[in-house]
LUMMARLUM-678690 format. One record per residue (C-alpha): x, y, z; residue in one letter. Coordinates in steps of 0.25 Angstrom, whole numbers, plus 5000, padded with zeros to 4 digits. Example, Ala and Ser with C-alpha at 12.3 -4.5 7.8 and 13.67 -1.06 7.14 Angstrom:
<lomis>
504949825031A/505549965029S/
</lomis>
This chain:
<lomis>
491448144975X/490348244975X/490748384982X/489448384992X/489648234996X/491148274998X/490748395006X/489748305015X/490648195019X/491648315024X/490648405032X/490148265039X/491648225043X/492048375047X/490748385056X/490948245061X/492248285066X/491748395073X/490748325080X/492048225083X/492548335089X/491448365099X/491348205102X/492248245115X/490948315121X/489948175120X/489848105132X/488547995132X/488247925143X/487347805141X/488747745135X/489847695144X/491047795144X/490147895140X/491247995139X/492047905128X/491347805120X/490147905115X/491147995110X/491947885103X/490847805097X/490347945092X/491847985086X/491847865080X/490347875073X/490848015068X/492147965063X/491347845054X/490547935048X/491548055045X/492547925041X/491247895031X/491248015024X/492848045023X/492947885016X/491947935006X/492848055005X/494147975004X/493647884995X/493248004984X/494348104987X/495748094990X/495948224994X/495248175007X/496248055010X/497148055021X/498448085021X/499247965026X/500648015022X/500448125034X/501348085045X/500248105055X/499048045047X/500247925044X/500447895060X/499247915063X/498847795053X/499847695057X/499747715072X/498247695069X/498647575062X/499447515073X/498247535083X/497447445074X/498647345072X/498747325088X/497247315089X/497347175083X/498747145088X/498347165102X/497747085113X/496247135110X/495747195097X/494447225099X/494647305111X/495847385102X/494947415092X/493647445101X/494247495114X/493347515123X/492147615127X/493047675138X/493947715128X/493747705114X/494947725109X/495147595100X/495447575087X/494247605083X/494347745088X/495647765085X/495247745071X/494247835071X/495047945076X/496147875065X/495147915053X/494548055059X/496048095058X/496148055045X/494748125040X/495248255048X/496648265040X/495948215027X/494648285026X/494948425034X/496048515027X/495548655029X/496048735042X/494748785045X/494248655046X/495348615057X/494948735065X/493548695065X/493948585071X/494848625081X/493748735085X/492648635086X/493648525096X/493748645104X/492348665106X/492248535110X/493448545121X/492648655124X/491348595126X/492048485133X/492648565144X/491448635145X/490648525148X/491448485156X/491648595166X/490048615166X/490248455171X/491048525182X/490248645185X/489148535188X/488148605177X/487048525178X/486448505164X/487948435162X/488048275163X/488848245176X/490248205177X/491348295170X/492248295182X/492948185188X/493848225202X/493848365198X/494348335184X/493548365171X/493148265161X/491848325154X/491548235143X/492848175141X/492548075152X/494048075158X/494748195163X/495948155156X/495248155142X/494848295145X/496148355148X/496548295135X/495448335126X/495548485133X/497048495131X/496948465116X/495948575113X/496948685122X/497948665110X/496948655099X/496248785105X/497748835107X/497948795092X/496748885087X/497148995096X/498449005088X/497648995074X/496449065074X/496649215071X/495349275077X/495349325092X/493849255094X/494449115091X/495649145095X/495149175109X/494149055108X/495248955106X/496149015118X/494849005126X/494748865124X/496248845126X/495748895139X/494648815142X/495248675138X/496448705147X/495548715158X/494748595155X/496148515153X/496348565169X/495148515174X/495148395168X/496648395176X/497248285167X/498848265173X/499348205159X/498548305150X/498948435159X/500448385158X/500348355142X/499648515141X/500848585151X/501948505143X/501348545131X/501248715134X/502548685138X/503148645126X/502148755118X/502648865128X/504348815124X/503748795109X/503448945108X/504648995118X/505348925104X/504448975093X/504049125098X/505049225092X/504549325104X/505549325116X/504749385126X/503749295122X/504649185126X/505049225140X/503549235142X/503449085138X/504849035147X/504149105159X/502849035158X/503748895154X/504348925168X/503148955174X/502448835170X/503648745175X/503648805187X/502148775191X/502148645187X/503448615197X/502648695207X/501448615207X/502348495206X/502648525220X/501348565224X/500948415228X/500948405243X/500248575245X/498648585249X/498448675238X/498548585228X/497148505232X/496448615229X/497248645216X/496348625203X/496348475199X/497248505187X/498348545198X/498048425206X/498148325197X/499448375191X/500148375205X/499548235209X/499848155198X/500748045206X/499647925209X/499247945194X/500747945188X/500847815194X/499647765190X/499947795176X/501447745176X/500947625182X/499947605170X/501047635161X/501947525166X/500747445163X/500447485150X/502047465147X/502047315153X/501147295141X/501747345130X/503247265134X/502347145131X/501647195119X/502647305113X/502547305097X/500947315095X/500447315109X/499147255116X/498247315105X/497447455106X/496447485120X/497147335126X/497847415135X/497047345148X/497347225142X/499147245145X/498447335160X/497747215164X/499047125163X/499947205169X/498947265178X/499547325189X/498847365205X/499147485207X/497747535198X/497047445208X/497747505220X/497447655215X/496047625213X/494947525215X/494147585204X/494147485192X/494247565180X/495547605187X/496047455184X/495647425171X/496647525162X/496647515147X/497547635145X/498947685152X/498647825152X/499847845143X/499247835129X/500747805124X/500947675134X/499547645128X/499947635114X/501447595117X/500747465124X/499447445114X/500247465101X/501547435105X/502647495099X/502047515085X/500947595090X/501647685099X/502847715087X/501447745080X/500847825089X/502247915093X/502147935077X/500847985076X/501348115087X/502748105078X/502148145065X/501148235072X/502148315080X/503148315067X/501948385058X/501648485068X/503348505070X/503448505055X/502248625054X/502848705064X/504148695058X/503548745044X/502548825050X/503048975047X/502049045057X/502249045072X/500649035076X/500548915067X/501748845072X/501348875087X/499948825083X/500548685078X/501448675089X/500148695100X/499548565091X/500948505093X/500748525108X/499548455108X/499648345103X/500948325111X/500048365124X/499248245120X/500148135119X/500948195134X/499548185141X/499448035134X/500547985142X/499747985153X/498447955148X/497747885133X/496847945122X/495347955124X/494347995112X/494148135115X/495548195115X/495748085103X/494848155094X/495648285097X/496848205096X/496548135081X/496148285079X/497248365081X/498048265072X/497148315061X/497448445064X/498848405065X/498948355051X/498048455046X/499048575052X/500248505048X/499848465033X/499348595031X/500548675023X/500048835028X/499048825040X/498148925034X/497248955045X/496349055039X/495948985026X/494549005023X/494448895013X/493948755017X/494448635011X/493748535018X/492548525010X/492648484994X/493248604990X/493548544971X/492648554964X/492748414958X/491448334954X/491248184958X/492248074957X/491947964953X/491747854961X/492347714960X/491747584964X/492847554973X/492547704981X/490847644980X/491247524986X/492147614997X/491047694999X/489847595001X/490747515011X/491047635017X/489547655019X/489147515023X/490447515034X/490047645043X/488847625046X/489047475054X/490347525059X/489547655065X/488647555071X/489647435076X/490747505082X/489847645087X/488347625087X/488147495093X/489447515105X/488647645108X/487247575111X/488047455119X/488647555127X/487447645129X/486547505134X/487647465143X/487547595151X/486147575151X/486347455156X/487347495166X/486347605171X/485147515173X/485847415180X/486047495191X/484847475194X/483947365186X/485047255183X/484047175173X/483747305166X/485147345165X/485547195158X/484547225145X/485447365141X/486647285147X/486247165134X/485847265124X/487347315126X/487847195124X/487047135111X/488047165103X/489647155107X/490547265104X/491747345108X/490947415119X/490347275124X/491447235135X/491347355143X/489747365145X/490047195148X/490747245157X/489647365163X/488747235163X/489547185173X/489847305183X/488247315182X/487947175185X/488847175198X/488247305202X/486847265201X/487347135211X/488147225221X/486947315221X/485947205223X/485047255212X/484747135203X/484147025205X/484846875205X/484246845190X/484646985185X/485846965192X/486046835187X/485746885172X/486947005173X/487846915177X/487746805165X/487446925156X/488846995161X/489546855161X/489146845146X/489546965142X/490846995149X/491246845143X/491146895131X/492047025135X/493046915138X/493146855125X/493246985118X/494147035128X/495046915132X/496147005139X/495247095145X/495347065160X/494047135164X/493147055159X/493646955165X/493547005178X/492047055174X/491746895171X/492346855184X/491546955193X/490246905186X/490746775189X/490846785202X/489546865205X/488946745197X/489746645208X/489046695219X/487646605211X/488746495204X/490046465210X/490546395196X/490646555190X/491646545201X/492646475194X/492346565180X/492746675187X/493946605194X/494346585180X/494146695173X/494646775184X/495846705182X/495846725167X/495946875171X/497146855181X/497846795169X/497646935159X/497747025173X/498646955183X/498547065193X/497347115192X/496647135206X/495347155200X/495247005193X/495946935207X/495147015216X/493846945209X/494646815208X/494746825225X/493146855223X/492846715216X/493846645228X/492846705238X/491646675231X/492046535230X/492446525244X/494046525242X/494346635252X/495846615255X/496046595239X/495346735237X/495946785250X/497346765242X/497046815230X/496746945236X/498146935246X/498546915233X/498147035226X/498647125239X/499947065240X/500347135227X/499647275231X/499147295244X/498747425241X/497547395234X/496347405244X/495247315234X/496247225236X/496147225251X/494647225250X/494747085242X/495647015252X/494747075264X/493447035258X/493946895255X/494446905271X/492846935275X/492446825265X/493346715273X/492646775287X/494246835290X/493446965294X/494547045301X/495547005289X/494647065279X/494147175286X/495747205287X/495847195272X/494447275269X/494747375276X/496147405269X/494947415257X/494047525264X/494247635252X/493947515242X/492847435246X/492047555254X/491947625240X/491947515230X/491447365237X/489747355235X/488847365247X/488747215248X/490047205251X/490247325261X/489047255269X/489847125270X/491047195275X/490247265285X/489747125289X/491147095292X/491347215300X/490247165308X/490747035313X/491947085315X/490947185324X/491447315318X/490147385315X/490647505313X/491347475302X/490047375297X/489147505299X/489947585292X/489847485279X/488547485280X/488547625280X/489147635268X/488247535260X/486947615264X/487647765258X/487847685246X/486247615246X/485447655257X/484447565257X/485347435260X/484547345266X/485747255270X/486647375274X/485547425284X/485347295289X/486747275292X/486947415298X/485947385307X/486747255312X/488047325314X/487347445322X/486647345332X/487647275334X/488647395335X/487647435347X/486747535339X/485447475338X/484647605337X/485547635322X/485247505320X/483647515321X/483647655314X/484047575302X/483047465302X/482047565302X/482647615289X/482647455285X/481347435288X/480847535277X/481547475267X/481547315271X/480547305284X/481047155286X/482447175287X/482047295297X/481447175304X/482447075304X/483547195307X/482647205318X/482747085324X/484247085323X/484447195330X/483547165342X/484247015343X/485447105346X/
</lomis>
């Protein structure tokens, strides 16, 4: 192998890396999850083309293969290797190989991550190389939390969005993800604090310790700020044991005591007025209860699941699979938001991987922080300099800090890519037999001066598929997801307001099935029945969405036979459909019933079961299947809102009122305006105006100009005794329709 073919494939896969490094700052919005599936497809493009050049370099040179007889390099490799034996021997391969665009984190991914590890430890063997990297992940925490505390400041040549109920997110997308991605760089800024000798980088480096503490606050994460205080902890008794200086260790016991003591003390700060004015950090660590339980309760879950599948589990990202089984009310009862109901994690990354990969994955997974923890344990022990043993220990620290906080939540791509490299750092400190951290030399690059090697025909033919391989692959699994996802959100976008224009981008997304398909089937959907509530197609492009969407989501199922959403999807356009052609009736009925049989208790499937009752005039039937529902939670106000609604439609007026008003929060915020008017109607005959106006009201802050609003208000006024309102509005009609004005008119004077 020639030395300048030699040095070009390792300058691409050491600037590739870097630029992996940054990924963490790319956010692209003309994709769905903006703030993940960019940044993934765009690790995975830069991991095919570095993986390129590193199999050219393997093939040609040994010293560039990897070590499997390293502990870490070992576990890694067989929990790897388990993660693609429970993809086929779980319930849904595709979806554990793909995952989805919210997540990304499928087998694919993880075998991405997998071989970037492997290049890292392979190729990169020179300190200065590794402190390259560590400076340039820090940049990019920096640019992060920059971004978003600009986002905060409300600068505005900044894209909105960053902050979510006074928590930070930035380009992360998720609070939660930026805790995590800030607390790793504190201990790798903490790392280089410790090794660098000169007081500019020195001080840079405890700057930036500084700076992602005080992102990791603002982005208030309970389970991360826990992991990052039990870790200083541990760090604080770790050099009250290793310091040989006793004064120094008094000054360590006092600020142990001190840090106990505040945290009982805002323990017991809960019920005080000064605590909601407390930064949200603070906040969010004292009122943790209603979320504890919510995660318990997802926990139980997840554990249910695993009991019936406990050697190799339900397959990788199948997690919604075992929720939806044992689905249980209470997320229904916390929230009517959906996205709240449809889990595909625990939030405990362990319970995830005890219940995906049963018990051979999680022995697996505990082995990969075994071997880890026992080379850093086995440096320190070696190591004969205090300042390098405390800097291992601090990389020790974090990654203990990030399996802790992962009891409580999952991994996501951003802190992955800092996870998969501080594992490379990991093997590289650990392997390396004196840490030199000055050395000026730089073995990364071809340092024999050796001429070619010759090359066999087996290596050609190695090379030549190699070549033929990336480029379709690159294409497949990256390029082609990537331009679905970016015509679906166009699609989504114009629909808002042009339905017929919105379908074209909606079948330009769906030419061509692939892993991203199912979710923008299912934006098809929520679009289609948008444009319906909001009255803003006509029946023929109606009529077109709906076959379109009943197409489409039919093929989700028979990709996704276990997925209970798509099922549900199909039985709402069904049922809009029925309204035209009572025979898609009974297909709902049916495929409904096929959802009951995958999610038993699943509100959201019988809630549209009792739909298809009422649409087919069986109104004690749906009245029962929503009694039903209640009589196992009666906590749940959409549940109310069902039965009362079904009340109205069987002309029981003060029964459903009773029942709908128990739903106030529920259907004032979340029902369409359609349906508030048809409540008002109810209000009406039951000759409670104020109550009729008032919906009314609500409907016209929402769309102004509602013709059907105005004209009822204007009913409910006369009739309430206040015909002067009344006619103060029909003027306001009479600009927009002149002959309902008139006909408004007429009423009003025969009153």
């Amino acid at each position: 192998m020639s030395k300048i073919l030699e040095k070009i494939c390792l300058l691409i896969i050491q600037w590739g890396s870097y630029l992996i490094l940054f990924l963490p700052l790319l956010v692209y919005r003309q994709t769905l999850y903006p703030y993940i599936f960019p940044k993934v497809i765009a690790f995975q493009i830069l991991v095919e083309i570095i993986l390129f050049f590193w199999l050219i370099l393997i093939i040609q040179e040994k010293k560039y293969r990897p070590n499997f007889k390293n502990p870490l390099i070992f576990s890694l490799t067989i929990f790897t290797g388990i993660l693609i034996l429970t993809m086929f021997t779980g319930v849904d391969i595709s979806r554990s190989f793909f995952s989805t665009q919210e997540r990304m984190t499928g087998v694919f991914t993880i075998i991405h991550f997998y071989f970037w590890f492997l290049i890292l430890t392979s190729v990169f063997k020179n300190w200065r190389d590794w402190k390259k990297f560590i400076w340039v992940s820090l940049i990019s925490s920096f640019l992060v939390g920059l971004y978003g505390l600009g986002q905060m400041l409300g600068f505005q040549f900044l894209p909105e969005g960053g902050v979510k109920h006074g928590r930070l997110f930035s380009t992360l997308g998720n609070a939660i993800y930026l805790s995590v991605f800030a607390m790793l760089h504190i201990f790798l800024a903490g790392f280089l604090a410790l090794i660098e000798k000169k007081w500019f980088w020195k001080g840079l480096a405890i700057f930036l310790i500084v700076f992602n503490l005080v992102i990791m606050l603002l982005g208030a994460t309970r389970g991360v700020m826990l992991a990052f205080g039990l870790s200083l902890f541990l760090f604080l008794f770790f050099l009250i044991f290793t310091l040989p200086f006793k004064k120094t260790k008094i000054a360590l016991v006092f600020l142990v005591i001190i840090g106990i003591s505040s945290v009982i003390f805002l323990f017991t700060q809960g019920n005080k007025p000064w605590i909601s004015k407390a930064p949200i950090f603070l906040q969010q660590m004292i009122y943790f209860e209603n979320h504890l339980s919510t995660r318990i309760i997802g926990w139980q879950v997840t554990f249910q699941g695993f009991k019936e599948k406990p050697i190799l589990g339900w397959g990788w990202e199948n997690h919604d699979v075992l929720f939806n089984k044992y689905y249980h009310s209470h997320y229904l009862e916390k929230g009517v938001i959906s996205i709240g109901i449809w889990r595909d994690r625990s939030h405990n990354q362990v319970m995830d991987i005890l219940a995906l990969t049963g018990i051979l994955g999680i022995l697996a997974y505990f082995a990969v922080f075994i071997s880890l923890f026992w080379l850093l344990f086995r440096k320190i022990k070696k190591e004969a300099v205090l300042k390098i043993k405390i800097t291992v220990g601090i990389l020790g620290l974090m990654f203990m800090a990030y399996f802790v906080q992962n009891l409580s939540a999952f991994d996501t791509p951003a802190p992955l890519i800092v996870f998969y490299f501080g594992l490379g750092l990991v093997y590289f400190i650990t392997e390396s037999k004196n840490l030199q951290i000055d050395t000026p030399t730089r073995n990364v690059l071809p340092s024999n001066a050796g001429g070619n090697i010759r090359i066999t025909n087996k290596k050609t033919l190695l090379i030549i598929l190699v070549i033929i391989s990336f480029p379709f692959i690159i294409y497949k699994f990256n390029l082609q997801p990537f331009w679905q996802s970016n015509f679906s959100v166009k699609g989504a976008l114009i629909s808002q307001t042009d339905l017929k224009s919105g379908l074209i981008f909606f079948k330009k997304a769906l030419e061509k099935s692939s892993f991203v398909s199912p979710e923008i089937r299912a934006q098809l959907v929520i679009s289609v029945n948008e444009a319906k509530n909001k009255g803003i197609a006509d029946q023929k492009t109606l009529t077109e969405g709906l076959e379109f969407g009943i197409s489409e989501i039919e093929k989700s199922i028979k990709e996704h036979p276990l997925d209970v959403r798509n099922y549900l999807y199909l039985g709402k356009l069904y049922n809009i459909k029925g309204v035209y052609d009572p025979s898609y009736l009974v297909k709902s009925e049916k495929i409904l019933k096929t959802a009951l049989e995958l999610s038993p208790k699943r509100e959201e499937v019988l809630y549209e079961l009792g739909w298809v009752k009422l649409l087919k005039g069986e109104y004690e039937e749906a009245i029962e299947i929503y009694k039903e529902i209640l009589s196992s939670n009666e906590n749940i106000k959409k549940s109310h809102w069902y039965l009362g609604l079904s009340y109205l439609v069987a002309e029981e007026y003060d029964k459903g009122i009773k029942e709908i008003e128990k739903a106030y929060d529920y259907y004032i915020t979340y029902e369409s305006p359609d349906m508030l008017l048809f409540i008002g109607q109810t209000y009406a005959k039951l000759e409670k105006y104020d109550q009729a106006i008032s919906l009314c009201n609500t409907v016209l802050s929402r769309q102004p100009k509602n013709i059907t609003a105005m004209s009822q208000k204007v009913i409910y006024l006369a009739k309430s005794g206040n015909k002067n309102e009344a006619l103060k509005i029909i003027e306001r009609v009479s600009k927009i329709d002149p002959e309902t004005a008139k006909e408004l008119k007429k009423i009003i004077d025969s009153l």
